[in-house]
N, C-alpha and C positions, 0 to 999 in steps of 0.2 A: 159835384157833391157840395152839399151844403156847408160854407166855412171854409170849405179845403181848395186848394191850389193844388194842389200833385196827391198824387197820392200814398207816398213816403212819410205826409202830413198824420194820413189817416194811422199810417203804425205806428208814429213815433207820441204820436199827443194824445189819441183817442182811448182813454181809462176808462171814467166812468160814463159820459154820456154818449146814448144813440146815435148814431150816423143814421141821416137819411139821404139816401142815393137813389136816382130814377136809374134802370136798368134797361135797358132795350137790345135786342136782338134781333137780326136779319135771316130768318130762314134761309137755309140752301137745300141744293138739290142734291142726291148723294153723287154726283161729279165735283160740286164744291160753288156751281153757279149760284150767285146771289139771288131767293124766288122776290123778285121786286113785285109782287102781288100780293106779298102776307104780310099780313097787317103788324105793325109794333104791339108787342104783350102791352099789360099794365102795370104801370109804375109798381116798386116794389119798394117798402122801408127797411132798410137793413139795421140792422142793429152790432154794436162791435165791443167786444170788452177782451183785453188780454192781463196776464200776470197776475192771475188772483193767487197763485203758489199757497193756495192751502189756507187763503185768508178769509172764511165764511162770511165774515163782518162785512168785507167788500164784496162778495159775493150777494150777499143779501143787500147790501145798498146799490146795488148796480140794478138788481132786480128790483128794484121799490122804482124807480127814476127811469127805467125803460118803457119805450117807447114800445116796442118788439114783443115784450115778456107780459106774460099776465102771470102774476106772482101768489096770485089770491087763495091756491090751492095750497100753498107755502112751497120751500125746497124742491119737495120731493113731487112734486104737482106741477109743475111750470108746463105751461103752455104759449105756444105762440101766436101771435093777434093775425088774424084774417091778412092774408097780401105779405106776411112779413118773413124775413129772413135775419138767421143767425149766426155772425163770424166769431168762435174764439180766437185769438189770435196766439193761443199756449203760453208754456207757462205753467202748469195747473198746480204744481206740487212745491216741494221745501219748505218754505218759511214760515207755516205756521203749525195749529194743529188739527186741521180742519181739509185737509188730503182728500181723503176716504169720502168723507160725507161729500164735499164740491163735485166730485167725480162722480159719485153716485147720480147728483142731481142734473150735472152736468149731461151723461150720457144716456137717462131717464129721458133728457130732452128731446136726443136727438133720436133716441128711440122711437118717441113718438110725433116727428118731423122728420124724418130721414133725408129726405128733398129738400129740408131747409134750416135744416142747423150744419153749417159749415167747419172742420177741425182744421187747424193748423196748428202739426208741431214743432213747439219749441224746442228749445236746448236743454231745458229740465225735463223733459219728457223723452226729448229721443235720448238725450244720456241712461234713460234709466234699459235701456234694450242690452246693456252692456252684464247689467246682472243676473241675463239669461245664459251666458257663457261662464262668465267669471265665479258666480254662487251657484253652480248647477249643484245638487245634489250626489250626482255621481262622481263630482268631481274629476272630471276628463280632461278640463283644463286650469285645474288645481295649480299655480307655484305656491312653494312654500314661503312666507318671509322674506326669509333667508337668500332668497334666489330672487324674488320679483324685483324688474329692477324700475317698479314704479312708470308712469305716464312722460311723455317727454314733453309737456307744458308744465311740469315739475319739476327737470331737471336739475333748476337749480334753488328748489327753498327747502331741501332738507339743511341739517345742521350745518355748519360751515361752507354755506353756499354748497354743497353736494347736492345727491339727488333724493328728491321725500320719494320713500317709499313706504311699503309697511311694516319692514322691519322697524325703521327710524320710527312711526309712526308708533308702535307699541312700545318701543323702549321709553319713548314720553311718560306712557303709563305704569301704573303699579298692579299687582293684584289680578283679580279676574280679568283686568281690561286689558291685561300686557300676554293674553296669548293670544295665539294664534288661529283662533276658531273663525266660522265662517260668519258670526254676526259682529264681531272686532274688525272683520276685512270689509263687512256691507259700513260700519262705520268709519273706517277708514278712506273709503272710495267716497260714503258720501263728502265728511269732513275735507279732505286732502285734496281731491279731486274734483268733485262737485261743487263746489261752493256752498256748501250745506251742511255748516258743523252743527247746526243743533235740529237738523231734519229727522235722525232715531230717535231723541227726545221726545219730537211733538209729535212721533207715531205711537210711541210707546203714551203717550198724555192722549191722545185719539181713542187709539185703542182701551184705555182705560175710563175713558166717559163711556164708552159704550157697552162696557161691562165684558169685552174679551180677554179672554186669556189663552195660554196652550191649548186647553181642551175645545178650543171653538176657532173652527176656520173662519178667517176673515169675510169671506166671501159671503156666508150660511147670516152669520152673525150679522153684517151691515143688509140683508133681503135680498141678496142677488138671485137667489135661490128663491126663497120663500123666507115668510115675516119673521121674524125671531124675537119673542118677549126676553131683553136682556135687565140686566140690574147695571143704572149708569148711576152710580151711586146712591145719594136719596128717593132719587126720584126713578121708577118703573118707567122705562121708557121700549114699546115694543118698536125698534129700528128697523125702516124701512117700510113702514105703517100710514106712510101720505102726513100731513099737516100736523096732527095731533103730536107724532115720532117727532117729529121737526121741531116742533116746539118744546117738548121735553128733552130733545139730546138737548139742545140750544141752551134753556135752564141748569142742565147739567151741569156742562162744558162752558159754555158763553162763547164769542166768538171767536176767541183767540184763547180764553184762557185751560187753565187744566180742571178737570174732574176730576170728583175724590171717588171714583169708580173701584177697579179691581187691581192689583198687583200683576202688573204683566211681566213677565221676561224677557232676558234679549232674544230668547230663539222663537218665542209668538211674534216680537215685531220685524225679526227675519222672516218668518215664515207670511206675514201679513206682505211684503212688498214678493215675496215669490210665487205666494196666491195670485195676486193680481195681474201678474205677468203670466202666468207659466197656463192657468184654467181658460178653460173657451172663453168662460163668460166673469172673464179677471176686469178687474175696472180701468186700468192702464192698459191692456192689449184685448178690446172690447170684440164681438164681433158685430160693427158697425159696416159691415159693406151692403 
């Protein structure tokens, strides 16, 4: 590979610019014999970008500088250039407030490359399979508070060196924030556990450039479904609408910043990470096979 020495190089350095790597392979026979008859494929340019955790700004500047990407459709449009291939390397979510949209554009892609946009999950990503169990609705593996006795990588940063859990966790808080409902525990797991203390903030700031609320599943509302003319504040933005959508949430929202959109609640931005998980066609548990 071009620049690189090992390739521990390529995960640990490669941000924003393309890897080009020649890739070759040796035909076998279904015994496993090497068919030393078949010719070397063609070189292939691979492209690599990891940890955009929600950050569209790097998102979108990774795609202006690719080598791989042709970007010209904007977001929601990306395609891949003749011979090339695509590694995420995960990552995708927390730190900002641009989740939703990455993901959208993200698995758009690979949608329509399926043979060459490659996933690898992170730790921000596979953590989140955890709030199929723990936020189920039925509540079958409900503790209370009172009873959970928190993650044991927490052991000991609750109050006096003890264990955080969510009891501790809401006693911190006053008012709505100090009970014990199920969007106080998705905030908790994220904040306490996750490393993600202002990830409900910038779903709930997401969600509101895009003009959802309670009454609109995440799912309907971001196009996964079908197109949805939403209100992302000033500006009419139909989300999920190819280039023109893109360019108006973007206006809205900016790339990291918040939108003066709609008033969301805690249980729309619960509800927005359990859509995504829980629906066939949820944007964290795609079906990409």
């Amino acid at each position: 590979m071009r620049g690189l020495r090992h390739p521990i190089t390529l995960i640990m350095t490669a941000r924003l610019l393309p890897v080009r790597a020649r890739a070759y392979a040796a035909a076998s026979s279904r015994s496993g014999a090497i068919g030393a008859a078949a010719a070397a494929p063609s070189p292939a340019t691979i492209g690599y970008c990891t940890d955009v955790e929600g950050n569209l700004g790097f998102w979108r500047r990774y795609c202006a500088i690719s080598e791989v990407i042709d970007d010209s459709g904007g977001l929601d449009e990306l395609r891949l250039r003749p011979g090339c291939h695509f590694v995420f390397g995960g990552d995708s979510v927390d730190k900002s407030s641009g989740d939703l949209r990455f993901l959208r554009s993200l698995l758009a892609l690979r949608r329509r490359h399926p043979d060459r946009v490659h996933l690898v999950l992170g730790n921000r990503d596979i953590n989140k399979m955890r709030l199929l169990a723990e936020l189920d609705g039925s509540r079958d593996n409900w503790l209370a508070a009172s009873e959970h006795p928190g993650v044991y990588w927490r052991a000991g940063g609750g109050p006096d060196g003890g264990p955080s859990t969510p009891a501790t966790y809401l006693a911190a808080h006053t008012g709505a924030r100090a009970l014990d409902t199920v969007a106080n525990r998705l905030r908790y797991m994220l904040a306490d556990n996750m490393g993600s203390p202002r990830a409900f903030e910038f779903r709930r700031q997401e969600l509101a450039a895009l003009g959802v609320n309670a009454a609109l599943g995440v799912n309907a509302a971001l196009g996964v479904n079908a197109a949805l003319s939403v209100n992302a504040g000033p500006t009419e933005a139909t989300v999920g609408g190819g280039a023109a959508a893109a360019a108006a949430a973007a206006s809205a929202v900016g790339d990291t910043g918040v939108g003066s959109g709609a008033v969301v609640s805690d249980e729309a931005v619960l509800q927005s990470y359990l859509d995504s998980l829980h629906k066939p066609d949820g944007l964290i548990a795609p079906d990409c096979a």
